[in-house]
N, C-alpha and C positions, 0 to 999 in steps of 0.2 A: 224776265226783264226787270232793271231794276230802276225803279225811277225817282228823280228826283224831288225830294221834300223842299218845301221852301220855308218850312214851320220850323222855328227852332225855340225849343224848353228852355227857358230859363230857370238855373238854381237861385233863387230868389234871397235863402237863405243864403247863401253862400256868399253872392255880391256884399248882400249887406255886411257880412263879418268881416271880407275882403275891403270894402273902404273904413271897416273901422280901422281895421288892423295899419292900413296903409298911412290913414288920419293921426295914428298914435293915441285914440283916445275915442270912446264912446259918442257916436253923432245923433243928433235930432230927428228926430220923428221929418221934420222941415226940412233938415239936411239932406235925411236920405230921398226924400221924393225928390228934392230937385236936383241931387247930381247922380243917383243910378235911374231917374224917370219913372219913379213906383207910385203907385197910389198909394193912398192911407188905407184903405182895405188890404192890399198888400204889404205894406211895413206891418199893418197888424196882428196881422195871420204868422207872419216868418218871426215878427221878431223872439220869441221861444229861444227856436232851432237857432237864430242867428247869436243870439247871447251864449249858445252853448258851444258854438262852431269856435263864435271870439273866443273864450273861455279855454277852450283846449288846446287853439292855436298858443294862448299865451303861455300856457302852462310848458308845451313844446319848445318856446323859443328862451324859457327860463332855463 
């Protein structure tokens, strides 16, 4: 039987790269907490992975 999750994973990283991308331009530590709902523990942790995701999306759309 298969039952339903009500849990759902967030790519942390991913949003964030996603509203850079969307933004046209690199957003704030401030930015990102109030419009994808992150904490500062969390933008801190992704941001890495998120500079590299933006990174290669740009290199793609070049």
């Amino acid at each position: 039987m298969n039952t339903y999750n009500p849990v759902t994973t967030r790519h942390v990283a991913a949003e964030m790269a996603t509203a850079q991308r969307e933004a046209g331009r690199s957003l704030t530590k401030n930015e990102l907490m109030s419009e994808l709902g992150l904490t500062e523990e969390q933008v801190t942790t992704h941001a890495n992975e998120a500079a590299r995701l933006f990174a290669n999306s740009e290199r793609r759309a070049a």
